[in-house]
SEMIDREN-814917 format. One record per residue (C-alpha): residue in one letter; x, y, z. Coordinates in pm, whole numbers, plus 50000, padded with zeros to 5 digits. Each point is the difference from the previous one (the first is absolute). Layout:
REM SEMIDREN-814917
{'A' {X Y Z}} ...
REM end
This chain:
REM SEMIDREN-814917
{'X' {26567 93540 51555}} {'X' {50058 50273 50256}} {'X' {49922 49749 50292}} {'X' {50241 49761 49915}} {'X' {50331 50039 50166}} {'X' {50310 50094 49709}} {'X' {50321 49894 50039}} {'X' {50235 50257 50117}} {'X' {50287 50077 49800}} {'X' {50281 50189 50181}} {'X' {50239 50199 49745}} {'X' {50329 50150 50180}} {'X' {50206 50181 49749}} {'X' {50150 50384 50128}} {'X' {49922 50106 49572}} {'X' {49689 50167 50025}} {'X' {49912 49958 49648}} {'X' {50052 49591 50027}} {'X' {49769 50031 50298}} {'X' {49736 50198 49781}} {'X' {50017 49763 49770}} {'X' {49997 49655 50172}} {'X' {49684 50112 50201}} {'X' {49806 50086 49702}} {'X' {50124 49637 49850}} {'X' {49910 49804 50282}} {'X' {49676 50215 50083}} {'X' {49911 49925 49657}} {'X' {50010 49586 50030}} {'X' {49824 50015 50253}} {'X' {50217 49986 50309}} {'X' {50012 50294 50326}} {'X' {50318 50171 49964}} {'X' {50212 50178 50301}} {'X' {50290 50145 49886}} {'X' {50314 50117 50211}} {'X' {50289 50188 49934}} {'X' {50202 49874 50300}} {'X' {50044 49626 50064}} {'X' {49992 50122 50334}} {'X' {49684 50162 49990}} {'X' {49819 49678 49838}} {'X' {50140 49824 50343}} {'X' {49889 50270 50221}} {'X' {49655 50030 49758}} {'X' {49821 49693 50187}} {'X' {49913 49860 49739}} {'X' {50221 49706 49931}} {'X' {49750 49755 50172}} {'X' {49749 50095 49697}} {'X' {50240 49978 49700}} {'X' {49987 49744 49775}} {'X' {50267 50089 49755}} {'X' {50314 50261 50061}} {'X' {50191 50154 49735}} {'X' {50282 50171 50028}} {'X' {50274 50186 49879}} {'X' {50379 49873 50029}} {'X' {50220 50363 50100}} {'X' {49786 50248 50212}} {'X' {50093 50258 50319}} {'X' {50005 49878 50303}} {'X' {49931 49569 49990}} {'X' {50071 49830 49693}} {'X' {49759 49784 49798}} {'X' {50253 49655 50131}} {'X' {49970 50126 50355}} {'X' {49636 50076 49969}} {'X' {49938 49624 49888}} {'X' {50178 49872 50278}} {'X' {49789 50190 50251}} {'X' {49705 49887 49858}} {'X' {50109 49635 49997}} {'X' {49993 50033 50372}} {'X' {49661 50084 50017}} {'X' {49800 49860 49716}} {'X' {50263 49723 49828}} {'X' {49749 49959 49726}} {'X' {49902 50326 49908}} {'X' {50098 50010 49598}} {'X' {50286 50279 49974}} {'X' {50008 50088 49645}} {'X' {50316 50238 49869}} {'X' {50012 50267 49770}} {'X' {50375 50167 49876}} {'X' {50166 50213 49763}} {'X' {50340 49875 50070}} {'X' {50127 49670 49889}} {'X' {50165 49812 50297}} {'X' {49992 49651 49954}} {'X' {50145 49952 50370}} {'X' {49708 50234 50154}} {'X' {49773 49759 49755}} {'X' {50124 49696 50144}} {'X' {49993 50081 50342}} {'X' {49647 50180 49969}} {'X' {49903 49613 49866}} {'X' {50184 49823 50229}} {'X' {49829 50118 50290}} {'X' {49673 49920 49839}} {'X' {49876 50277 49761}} {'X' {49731 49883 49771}} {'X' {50144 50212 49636}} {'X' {50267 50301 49974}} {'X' {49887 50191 49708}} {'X' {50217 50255 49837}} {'X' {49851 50382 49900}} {'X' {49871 50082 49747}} {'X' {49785 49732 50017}} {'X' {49634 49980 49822}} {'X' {49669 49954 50242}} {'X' {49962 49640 49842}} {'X' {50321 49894 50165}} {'X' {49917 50137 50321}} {'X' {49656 49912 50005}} {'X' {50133 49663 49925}} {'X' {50188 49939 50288}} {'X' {49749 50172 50235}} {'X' {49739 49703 49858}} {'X' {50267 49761 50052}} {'X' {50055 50087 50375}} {'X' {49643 50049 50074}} {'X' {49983 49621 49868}} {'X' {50299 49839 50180}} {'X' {49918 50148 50305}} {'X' {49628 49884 50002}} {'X' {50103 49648 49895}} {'X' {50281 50011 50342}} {'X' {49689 50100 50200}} {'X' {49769 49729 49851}} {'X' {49798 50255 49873}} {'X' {49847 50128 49687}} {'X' {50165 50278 49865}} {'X' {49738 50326 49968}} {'X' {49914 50140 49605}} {'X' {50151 50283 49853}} {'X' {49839 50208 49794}} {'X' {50133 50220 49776}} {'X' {49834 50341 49928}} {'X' {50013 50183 49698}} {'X' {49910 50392 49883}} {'X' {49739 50065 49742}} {'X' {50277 50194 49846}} {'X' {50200 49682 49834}} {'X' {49973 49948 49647}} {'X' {49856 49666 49921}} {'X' {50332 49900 49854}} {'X' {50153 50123 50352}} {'X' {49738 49799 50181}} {'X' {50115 49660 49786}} {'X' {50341 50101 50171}} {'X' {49867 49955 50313}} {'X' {49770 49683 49941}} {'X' {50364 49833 49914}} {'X' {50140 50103 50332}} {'X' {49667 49893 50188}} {'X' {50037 49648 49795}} {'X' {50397 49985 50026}} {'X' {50001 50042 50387}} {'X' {49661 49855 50121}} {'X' {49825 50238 50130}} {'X' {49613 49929 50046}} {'X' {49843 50251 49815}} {'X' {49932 50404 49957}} {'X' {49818 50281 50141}} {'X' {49910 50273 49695}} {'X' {50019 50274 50031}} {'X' {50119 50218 50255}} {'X' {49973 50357 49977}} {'X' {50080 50248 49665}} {'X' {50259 50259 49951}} {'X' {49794 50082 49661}} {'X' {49729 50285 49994}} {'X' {49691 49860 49822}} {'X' {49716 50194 49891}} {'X' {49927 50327 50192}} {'X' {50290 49925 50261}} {'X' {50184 50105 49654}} {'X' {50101 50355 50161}} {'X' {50063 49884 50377}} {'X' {50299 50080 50122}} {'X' {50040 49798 50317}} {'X' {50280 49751 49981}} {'X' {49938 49643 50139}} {'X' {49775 49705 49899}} {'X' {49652 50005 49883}} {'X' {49708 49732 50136}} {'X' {49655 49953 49966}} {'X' {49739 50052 49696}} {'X' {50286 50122 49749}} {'X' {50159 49626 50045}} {'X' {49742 49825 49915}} {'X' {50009 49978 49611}} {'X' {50342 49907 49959}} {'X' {50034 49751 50321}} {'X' {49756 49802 49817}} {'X' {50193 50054 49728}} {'X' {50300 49882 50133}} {'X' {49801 49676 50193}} {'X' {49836 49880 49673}} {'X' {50335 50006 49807}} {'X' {50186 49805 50294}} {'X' {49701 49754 49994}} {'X' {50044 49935 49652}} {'X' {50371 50011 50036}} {'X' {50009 49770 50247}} {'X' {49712 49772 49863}} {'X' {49789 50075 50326}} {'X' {50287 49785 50232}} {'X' {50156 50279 50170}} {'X' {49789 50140 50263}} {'X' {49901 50328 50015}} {'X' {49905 50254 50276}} {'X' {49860 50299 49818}} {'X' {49989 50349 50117}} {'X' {49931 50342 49889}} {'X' {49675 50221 49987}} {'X' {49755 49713 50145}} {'X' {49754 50244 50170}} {'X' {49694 49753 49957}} {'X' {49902 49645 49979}} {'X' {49956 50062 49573}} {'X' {50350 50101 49952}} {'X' {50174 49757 50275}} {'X' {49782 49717 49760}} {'X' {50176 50172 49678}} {'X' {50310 49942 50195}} {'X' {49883 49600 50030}} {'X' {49908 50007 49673}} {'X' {50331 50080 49834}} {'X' {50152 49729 50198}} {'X' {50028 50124 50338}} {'X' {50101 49690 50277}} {'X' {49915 50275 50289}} {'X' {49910 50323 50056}} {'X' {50158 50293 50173}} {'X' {49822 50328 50133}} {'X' {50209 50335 50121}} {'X' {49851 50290 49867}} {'X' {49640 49882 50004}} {'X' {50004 49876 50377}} {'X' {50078 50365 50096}} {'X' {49728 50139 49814}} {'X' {49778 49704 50073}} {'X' {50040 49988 50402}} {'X' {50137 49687 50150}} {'X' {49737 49777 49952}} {'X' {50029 50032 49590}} {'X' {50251 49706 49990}} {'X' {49690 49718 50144}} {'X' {49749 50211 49773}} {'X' {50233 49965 49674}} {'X' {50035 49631 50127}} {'X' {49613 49902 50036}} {'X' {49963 50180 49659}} {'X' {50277 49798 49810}} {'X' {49870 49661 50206}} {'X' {49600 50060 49891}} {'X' {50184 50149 49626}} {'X' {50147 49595 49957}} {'X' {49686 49852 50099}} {'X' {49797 50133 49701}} 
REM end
């Protein structure tokens, strides 16, 4: 998964707390976010060659969100430019889609919505090159509920998205990590029980359509095959390649290969 090139997501909003949060969104589905709080520094950034989707804000210091879309029409005319606002201004809306926005969405808005019209440009813009557009893939914690993971088997299904990574790390503090007090997110062996978990129920959930790249706690070719078992498409290694060196990846691979054959 790591080898193959993400689309890059650039947010430019000057709230730091809409930043925050649209990185961990589109981080989440699967995309490479770069977030700016200046529209001017996303022009300065370099980066606008290797963008495949923009989205900005509407009223910010310094260049606008409408001037900011014109600048970029100069350079790269079919970039998607997708807007996010708190104000209602149906003339700013109207010029924003005059001059070619793909969607002007209005805050608050849910991740579904965005997520949405992210999929949407990523689509129209492959089918303008002549090209296929790349999966997204959502992933989930193994801290969702399994009524909170339905929630987001309706999004995957409403907006097309081609399937699900679980899990990624845990807040939670299984076991003897009870008493830890380091903040952050938990990997490795204390995953592995409930991504499995979580993978078996999506199988099921999903009748074994929706594929599945599972990760969390595979240290070994036994539990990347329990992984498999519960309905795994793929597998994904973190933890375990950094305690296995860097040739555990082909070793886990030659074990799951010769693990089919019997």
């Amino acid at each position: 998964m790591d080898g193959i090139a993400k689309p890059v997501i650039a947010i430019v909003d000057d709230d730091r707390r809409v930043r925050e949060s649209l990185e961990s969104l589109i981080e989440s589905a699967g995309f490479t976010a770069r977030v700016f709080s200046l529209a001017e520094d996303f022009l300065q950034g370099g980066l606008m060659a290797g963008t495949s989707c923009l989205i900005t804000d509407v009223r910010m210091p310094g260049m606008g969100g409408l001037d900011l879309q014109r600048r970029v029409r100069l350079e790269r005319p079919e970039l998607p430019v997708i807007f996010i606002t708190g104000h209602h201004e149906d003339e700013v809306e109207r010029c924003a889609l005059a001059q070619g926005a793909a969607f002007f969405i209005y805050k608050p808005f849910d991740a579904g919505e965005l997520l949405g019209a992210i999929m949407a440009a990523n689509s129209e813009r492959a089918k303008l090159a002549g090209k296929s557009k790349k999966p997204v893939l959502l992933k989930i914690a193994p801290d969702l509920s399994f009524r909170q993971i339905d929630s987001v088997l309706q999004v995957i299904a409403e907006f097309g998205l081609n399937g699900i990574v679980a899990t990624n790390t845990t807040l939670a503090r299984p076991d003897s990590f009870a008493n830890c007090p380091e903040a952050g997110g938990l990997s490795g062996r204390p995953l592995q029980r409930r991504a499995t978990q979580i993978i078996r129920y999506i199988s099921g959930a999903t009748a074994g359509k929706l594929p599945i790249i599972g990760v969390g706690g595979i240290h070994d070719a036994e539990s990347a095959g329990e992984k498999m078992d519960a309905g795994a498409t793929l597998v994904q290694v973190y933890t375990g390649m950094i305690y296995g060196g860097p040739f555990f990846a082909h070793e886990l691979a030659v074990a799951l290969a010769e693990r089919q054959r019997r």
